[in-house]
N, C-alpha and C positions, 0 to 999 in steps of 0.2 A: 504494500500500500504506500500511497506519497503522504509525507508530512511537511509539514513545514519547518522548520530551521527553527529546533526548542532542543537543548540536552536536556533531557530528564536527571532530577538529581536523584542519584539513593540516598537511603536513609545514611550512608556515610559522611554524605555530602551536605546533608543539610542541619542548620543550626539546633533544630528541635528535635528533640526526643521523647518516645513518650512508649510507657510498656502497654498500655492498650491494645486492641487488636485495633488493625488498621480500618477503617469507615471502604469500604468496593465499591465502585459505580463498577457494573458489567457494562458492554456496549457490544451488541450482537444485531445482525439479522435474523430473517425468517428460516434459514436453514437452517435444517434438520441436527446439522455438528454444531453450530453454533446456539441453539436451543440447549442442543446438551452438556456443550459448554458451562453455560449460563447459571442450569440446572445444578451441576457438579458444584460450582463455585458455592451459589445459594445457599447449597448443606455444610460445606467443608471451612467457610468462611467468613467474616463478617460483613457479608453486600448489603448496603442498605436501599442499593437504588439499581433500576435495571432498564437500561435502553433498549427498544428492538426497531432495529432503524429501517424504514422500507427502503428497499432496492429496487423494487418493480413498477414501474410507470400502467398503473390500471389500464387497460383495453376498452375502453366502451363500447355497447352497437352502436354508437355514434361513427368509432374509429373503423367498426371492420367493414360498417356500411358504405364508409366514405374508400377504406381498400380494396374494396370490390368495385366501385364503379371506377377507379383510376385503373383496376386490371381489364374492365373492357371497354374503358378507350385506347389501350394500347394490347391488343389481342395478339403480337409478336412475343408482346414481354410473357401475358399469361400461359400462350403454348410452352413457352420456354419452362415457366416453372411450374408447369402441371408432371413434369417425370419427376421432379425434386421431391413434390408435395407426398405421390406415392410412395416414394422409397421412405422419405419420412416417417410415412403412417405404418409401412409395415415393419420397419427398425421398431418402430416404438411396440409394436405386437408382438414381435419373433426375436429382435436380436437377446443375445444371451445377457448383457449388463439392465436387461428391462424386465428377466425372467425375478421370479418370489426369491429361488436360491441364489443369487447373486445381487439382490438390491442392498443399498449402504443400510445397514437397520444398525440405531443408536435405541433403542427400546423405549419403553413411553417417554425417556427423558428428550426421545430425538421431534415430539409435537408438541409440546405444548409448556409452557413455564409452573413451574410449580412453587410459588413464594411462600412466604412467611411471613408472619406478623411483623410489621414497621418495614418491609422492603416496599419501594417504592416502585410504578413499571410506567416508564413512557414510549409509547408507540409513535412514533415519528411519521408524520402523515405525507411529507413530499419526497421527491425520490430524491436518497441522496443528502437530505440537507438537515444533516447535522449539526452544522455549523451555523445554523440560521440563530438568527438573536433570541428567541423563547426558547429553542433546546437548550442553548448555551446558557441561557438563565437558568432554567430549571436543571440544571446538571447543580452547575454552580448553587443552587440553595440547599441542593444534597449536603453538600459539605466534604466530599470524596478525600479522604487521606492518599487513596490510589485510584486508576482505572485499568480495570482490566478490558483487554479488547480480542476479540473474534471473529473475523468475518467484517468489521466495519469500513465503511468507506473512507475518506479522504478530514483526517483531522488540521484544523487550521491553530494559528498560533495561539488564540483567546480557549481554544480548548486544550491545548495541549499543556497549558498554564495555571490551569485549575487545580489539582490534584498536588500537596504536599509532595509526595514521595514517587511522583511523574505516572507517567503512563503507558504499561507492558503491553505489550502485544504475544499470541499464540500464531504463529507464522507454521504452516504446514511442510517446512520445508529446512532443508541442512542450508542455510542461506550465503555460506561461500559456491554453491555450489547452485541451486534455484533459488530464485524469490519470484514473487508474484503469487499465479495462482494455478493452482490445477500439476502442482508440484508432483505427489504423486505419481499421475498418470502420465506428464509425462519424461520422468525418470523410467518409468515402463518401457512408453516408448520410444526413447533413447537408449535402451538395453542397459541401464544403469541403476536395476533394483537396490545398490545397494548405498546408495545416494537417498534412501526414502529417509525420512527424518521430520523430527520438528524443529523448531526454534522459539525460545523463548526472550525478548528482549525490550529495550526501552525503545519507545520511538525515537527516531532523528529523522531530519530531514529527506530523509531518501526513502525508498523504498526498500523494507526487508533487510534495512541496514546498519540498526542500529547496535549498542554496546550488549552485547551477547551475555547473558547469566546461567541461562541452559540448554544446552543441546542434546538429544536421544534419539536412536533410530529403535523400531519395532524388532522385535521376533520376529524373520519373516520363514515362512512355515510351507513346503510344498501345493498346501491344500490350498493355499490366500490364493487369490485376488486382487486387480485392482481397488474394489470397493470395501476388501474384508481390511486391504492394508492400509486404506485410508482411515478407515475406523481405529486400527490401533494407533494410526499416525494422534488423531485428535485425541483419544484415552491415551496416549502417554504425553501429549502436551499437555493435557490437565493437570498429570499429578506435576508435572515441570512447575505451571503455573501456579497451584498452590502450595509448592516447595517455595516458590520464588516470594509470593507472599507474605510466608513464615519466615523466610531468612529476611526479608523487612522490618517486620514485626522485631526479629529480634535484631535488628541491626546488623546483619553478618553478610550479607548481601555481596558477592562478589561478581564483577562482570567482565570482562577481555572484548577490547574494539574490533571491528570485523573488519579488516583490514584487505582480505579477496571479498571481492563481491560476482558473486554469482549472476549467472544468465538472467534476464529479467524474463518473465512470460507472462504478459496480458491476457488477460479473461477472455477478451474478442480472438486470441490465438487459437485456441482448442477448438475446432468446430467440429462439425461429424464425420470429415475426414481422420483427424487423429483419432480423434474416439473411436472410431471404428479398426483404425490400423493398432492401434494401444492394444485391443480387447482380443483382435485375431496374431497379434504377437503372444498375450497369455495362452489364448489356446493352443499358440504350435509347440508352447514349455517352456516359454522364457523364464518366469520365477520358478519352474522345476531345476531346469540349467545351473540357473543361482545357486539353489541352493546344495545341490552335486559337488559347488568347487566354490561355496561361500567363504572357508578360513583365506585361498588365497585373494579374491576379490574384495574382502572386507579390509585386507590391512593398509592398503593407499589410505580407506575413508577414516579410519582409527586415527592414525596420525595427524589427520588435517579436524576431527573434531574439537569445536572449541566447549572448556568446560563440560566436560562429558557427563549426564544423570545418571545417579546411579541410586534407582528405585526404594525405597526402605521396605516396601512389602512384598 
């Protein structure tokens, strides 16, 4: 994600201390890992406040009425994309990342929020605009010691400013190596499972680039999947992130600057070409491959981990 130009301090760094547990603004979209994120955090931590920021610009029959008569005044464009529309409908029927066994399932924590007494929840009605003057208000009356983020869109300086003890991000990715989005899959599809990983870090102005506190790659297990290994990618950024939490809480917070920075990949990158080439590389055995000759392909990514996690349970 982009930030603006804010270092986040740790609790190292800033003048106040206090043994309290730290006040959490969560700031999540509507997806499904992101919910679960949210969720996790809710029980394990002190959130008092929970953003779910929309990302979707609503469709009206206003919009599809007016897409349909601009498709037949230009009936060249529509022939064209009537073979698209099909293959679409029946990928979404048939292909294997669409079937019950291989859908991303984070279990009920992956629909819907489940709070607590005194947490607070703001649904963000425009797309994207988190940054607009009433969310930025009502963040800021929260009182946030920290913000945990998932999944959020583009933070500006008056919010990255808020938060005593700055603002973490769960980055789905080993971010010398990917940043952006859709990390996972496509470390898949670069033959590079062994690059799957999270990130745990402060923001800074860049993207996915900030002072790194935790980094962990998954188990990855013959049976995974694209979708099984993104699920562990977000449960083990979880426990990352509220490890990172607690090392706030109690002042021990340690971080290391990302000094390689990894390929960038835009959300608009992944279309249904990679996705499709991503899914027909698993099934010709690309993570069985893996994991056949895993000790020698793992020891490059060993070496270049910064701050490596190492689980307590």
């Amino acid at each position: 994600m982009l930030f603006c130009r804010k270092k986040s301090l740790s609790p190292l760094q800033t003048k106040q201390h206090t043994k309290r547990k730290p006040r959490v603004l969560v700031v999540v979209s509507n997806d499904k890992s992101d919910l679960y994120f949210a969720n996790c955090l809710i029980q394990s931590a002190n959130v008092v406040a929970v953003v779910v920021e929309n990302q979707i610009e609503a469709k009206t029959v206003e919009f599809h009425i007016q897409k349909i008569i601009r498709l037949l005044k230009t009936p060249t464009v529509l022939i064209r994309k009537i073979p698209g529309k099909i293959v679409h409908a029946y990928r979404r029927k048939f292909a294997i990342y669409h079937q019950d066994a291989y859908k991303t399932d984070f279990g009920e924590y992956g629909y819907r929020l489940f709070t607590k007494p005194g947490c607070e929840v703001l649904h963000t009605q425009g797309v994207n605009d988190i940054n607009e003057f009433e969310n930025v208000e009502w963040i800021e009356e929260q009182n946030p010691d920290l913000i945990a983020v998932c999944g959020a869109s583009i933070f500006k300086h008056k919010l990255l400013s808020i938060p005593l003890h700055g603002v973490l991000n769960l980055h789905g990715g080993l971010s010398q190596k990917y940043r952006g989005l859709f990390t996972t899959d496509w470390a898949i599809y670069n033959n590079e499972p062994e690059y799957i990983g999270a990130t745990v870090h402060f923001m800074s102005s860049g993207i996915d680039d900030g002072d790194v506190i935790y980094q962990g790659r998954p188990t990855i297990e013959e049976a995974d999947n694209p979708n099984s290994l993104y699920v562990k990618v977000v449960k083990l950024g979880v426990k990352m992130m509220l490890q990172a939490i607690k090392d706030i809480e109690n002042n021990s917070v340690h971080t290391v600057p990302l000094k390689t920075k990894g390929k960038l990949y835009l959300g608009d990158y992944y279309g249904p070409h990679y996705l499709n080439k991503t899914w027909k590389y698993y099934q010709q055995g690309l993570i069985r491959n893996y994991c056949r000759n895993k000790l020698q392909r793992d020891k490059a990514v060993i070496k270049k981990l910064l701050v490596p996690f190492k689980a307590t349970d």
